[in-house]
Every structure is written in structure tokens, then in C-alpha cells.
C-alpha positions, 0 to 999 in steps of 0.5 A: 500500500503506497502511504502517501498524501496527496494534498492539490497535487502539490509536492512536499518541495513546491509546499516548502517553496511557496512557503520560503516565498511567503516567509520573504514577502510578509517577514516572520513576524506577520506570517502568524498572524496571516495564518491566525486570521485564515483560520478565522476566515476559515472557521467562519466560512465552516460555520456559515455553511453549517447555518445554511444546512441547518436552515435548509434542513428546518425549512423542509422539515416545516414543509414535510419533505423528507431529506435522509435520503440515507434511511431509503438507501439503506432499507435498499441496501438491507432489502438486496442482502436479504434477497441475496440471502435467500438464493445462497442460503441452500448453495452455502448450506451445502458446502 
């Protein structure tokens, strides 16, 4: 199994370089506090996307739409097992 990571198709080098080029252009006293207020703007863009899903999940809960598509998929799913089940059943018992 190969163990690598890959992250937007950027090697562990070209990573290192961008960094080195940040590091020159915005000195190392301002490189913190960039990365502070990208996880803020990060956290904050997190947070708006979990409001609007919550949003629209009330709003279809309000109008009766079902929107767990998840339980008709598993019910699906438990459905074909239990099919497949049922046709192995006697070929297994006889081996």
C-alpha cells in the first residue's frame, strides 16, 4: 500500500517553496498572524455553511419533505442482502 498524501497535487518541495516565498514577502513576524486570521476566515466560512444546512434542513422539515435520503438507501441496501440471502442460503448450506 503506497502511504502517501496527496494534498492539490502539490509536492512536499513546491509546499516548502511557496512557503520560503511567503516567509520573504510578509517577514516572520506577520506570517502568524496571516495564518491566525485564515483560520478565522476559515472557521467562519465552516460555520456559515453549517447555518445554511441547518436552515435548509428546518425549512423542509416545516414543509414535510423528507431529506435522509440515507434511511431509503439503506432499507435498499438491507432489502438486496436479504434477497441475496435467500438464493445462497441452500448453495452455502451445502458446502
Amino acid at each position: 500500500m503506497i502511504s502517501q498524501v496527496i494534498f492539490l497535487f502539490i509536492s512536499g518541495a513546491e509546499i516548502g517553496f511557496v512557503l520560503f516565498i511567503v516567509l520573504l514577502v510578509f517577514g516572520a513576524d506577520k506570517v502568524p498572524e496571516i495564518a491566525r486570521g485564515m483560520g478565522k476566515a476559515m472557521r467562519q466560512i465552516k460555520d456559515a455553511t453549517n447555518d445554511i444546512k441547518s436552515e435548509i434542513t428546518k425549512g423542509a422539515e416545516k414543509q414535510g419533505i423528507d431529506i435522509d435520503i440515507t434511511k431509503d438507501v439503506q432499507k435498499q441496501i438491507d432489502q438486496v442482502k436479504d434477497d441475496v440471502d435467500e438464493v445462497t442460503g441452500p448453495i452455502k448450506r451445502k458446502f
